[in-house]
N, C-alpha and C positions, 0 to 999 in steps of 0.2 A: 579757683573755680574751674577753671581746665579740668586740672585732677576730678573732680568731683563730677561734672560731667563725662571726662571719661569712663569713671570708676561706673555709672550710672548703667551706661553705656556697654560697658565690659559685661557687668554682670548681664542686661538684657542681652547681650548679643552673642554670646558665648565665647570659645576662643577661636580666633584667625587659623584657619590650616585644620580646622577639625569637622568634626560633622556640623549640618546646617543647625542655624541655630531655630530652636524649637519655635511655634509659633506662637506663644504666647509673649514670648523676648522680641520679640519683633513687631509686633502687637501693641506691647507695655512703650516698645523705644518711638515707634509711629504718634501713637498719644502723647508720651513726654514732651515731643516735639514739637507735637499740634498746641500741647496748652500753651508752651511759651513761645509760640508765635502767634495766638491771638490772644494770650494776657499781652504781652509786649503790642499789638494790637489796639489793645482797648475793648478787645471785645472780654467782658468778664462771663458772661455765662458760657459762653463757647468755649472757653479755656475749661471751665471747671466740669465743662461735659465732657471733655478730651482730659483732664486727669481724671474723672471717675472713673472713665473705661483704663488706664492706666491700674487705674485699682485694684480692680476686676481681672485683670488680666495677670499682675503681680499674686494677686488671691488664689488664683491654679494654684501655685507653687507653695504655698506655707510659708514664705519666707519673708520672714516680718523685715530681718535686714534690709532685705531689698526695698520694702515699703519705707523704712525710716530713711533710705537711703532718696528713695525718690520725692518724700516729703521734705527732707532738705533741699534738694534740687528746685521743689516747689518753693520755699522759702527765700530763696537766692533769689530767683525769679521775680518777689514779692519784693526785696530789698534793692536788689538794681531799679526798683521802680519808687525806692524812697516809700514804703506802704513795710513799715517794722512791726516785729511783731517779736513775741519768743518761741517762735516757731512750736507752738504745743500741740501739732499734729506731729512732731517730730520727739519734742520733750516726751508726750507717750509711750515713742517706741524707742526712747534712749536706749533704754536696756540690753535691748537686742541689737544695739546697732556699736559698729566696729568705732575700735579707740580713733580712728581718724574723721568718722565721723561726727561722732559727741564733738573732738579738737575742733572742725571746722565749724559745728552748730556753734560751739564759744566763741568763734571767730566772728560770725554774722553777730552776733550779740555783742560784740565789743569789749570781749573779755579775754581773747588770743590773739593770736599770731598766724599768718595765711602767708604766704609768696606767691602774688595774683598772677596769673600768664599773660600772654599777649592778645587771649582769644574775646571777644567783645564783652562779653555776659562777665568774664573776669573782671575785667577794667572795671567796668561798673558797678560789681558786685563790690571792690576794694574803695573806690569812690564811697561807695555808700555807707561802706563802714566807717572809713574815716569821717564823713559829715553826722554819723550817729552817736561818734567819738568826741566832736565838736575839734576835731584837727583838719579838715578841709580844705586845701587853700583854696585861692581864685584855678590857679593851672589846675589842682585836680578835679572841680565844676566844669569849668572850661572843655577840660576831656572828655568829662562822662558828658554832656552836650555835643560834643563833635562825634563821640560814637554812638550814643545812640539817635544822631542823626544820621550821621552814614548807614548804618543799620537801617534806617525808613521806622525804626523800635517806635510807636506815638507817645504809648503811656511812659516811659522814662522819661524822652525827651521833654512832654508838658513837666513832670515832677522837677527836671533837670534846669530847664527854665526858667521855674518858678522861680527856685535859690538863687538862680542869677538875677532875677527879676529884683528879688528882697534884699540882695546882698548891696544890690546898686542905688536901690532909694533908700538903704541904711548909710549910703558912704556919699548921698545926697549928688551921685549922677544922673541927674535928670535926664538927660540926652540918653544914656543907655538905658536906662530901665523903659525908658520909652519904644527903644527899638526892640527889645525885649520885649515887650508887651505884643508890639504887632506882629511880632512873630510868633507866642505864642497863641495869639488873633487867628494869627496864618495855620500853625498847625489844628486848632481846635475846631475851626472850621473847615478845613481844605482845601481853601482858595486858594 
């Protein structure tokens, strides 16, 4: 996921040591940013007003790559949050979009192979596929909860909880899923 946001990242921002990069890459990378920090939020309209302008901005340029590239990114975003999909805003611009692309869209899908980095949105993203996988353990829950708690991330965390919530009145820990509960209490309301 790293890669992937860097790659993102690369293409808006042009290369390091060279002329500034254009305003529409900067533009495009402000938005990406802004959506998943208020999808990770909870805020969903705010997020998809900050990728549309992402859209729009990527649309200067003709370059659908970069658009498939950042509908994956958007996809990521939606799977670290346990909300699956087959990314068919991405499936449309398969075409156009580089062989390491498509490779990671199979990845979120549960049909490849990724090597997640240590950056949060990774961790999570790889969490998420393994539970979409139905390979899951307790420790890899347990992480994607501790990062996307440290993160302050709401919507992961509530999704993240849940499984912990479910996982604990499946294996009939009444004491945890309770404290589970009131933590998810605790995030949902703000108290």
């Amino acid at each position: 996921m790293k890669r992937l946001a860097c790659a993102v990242i690369a293409l808006l921002a042009g290369c390091a040591g060279g002329p500034p990069p254009a305003d529409w890459q900067l533009n495009a990378r402000g938005a990406l940013s802004q959506y998943e920090r208020h999808y990770f939020a909870g805020d969903s309209a705010l997020a998809e007003k900050e990728f549309a302008s992402a859209k729009r901005e990527i649309a200067r340029t003709g370059r659908i790559d970069v658009l498939a590239r950042a509908e994956l990114l958007r996809c990521a975003v939606r799977a670290a949050s346990l909300e699956f999909d087959d990314c068919p805003a991405f499936q449309a611009l398969r075409d156009e979009a580089s062989t390491q692309d498509a490779a990671y869209a199979d990845y979120l899908a549960g049909r490849g192979k990724h090597v997640p980095s240590d950056a949060p949105l990774s961790r999570l993203v790889a969490a998420a596929v393994q539970l979409r996988s139905g390979n899951a353990t307790p420790q890899a829950i347990a992480m994607a909860v501790d990062t996307a708690s440290a993160q302050g991330w709401r919507r992961p965390l509530l999704a993240w909880l849940s499984v912990q919530e479910k996982r604990a009145e499946a294996a009939g820990d009444v004491a945890a899923a309770q404290r589970i509960r009131r933590r998810i209490e605790f995030v949902s309301g703000g108290r």
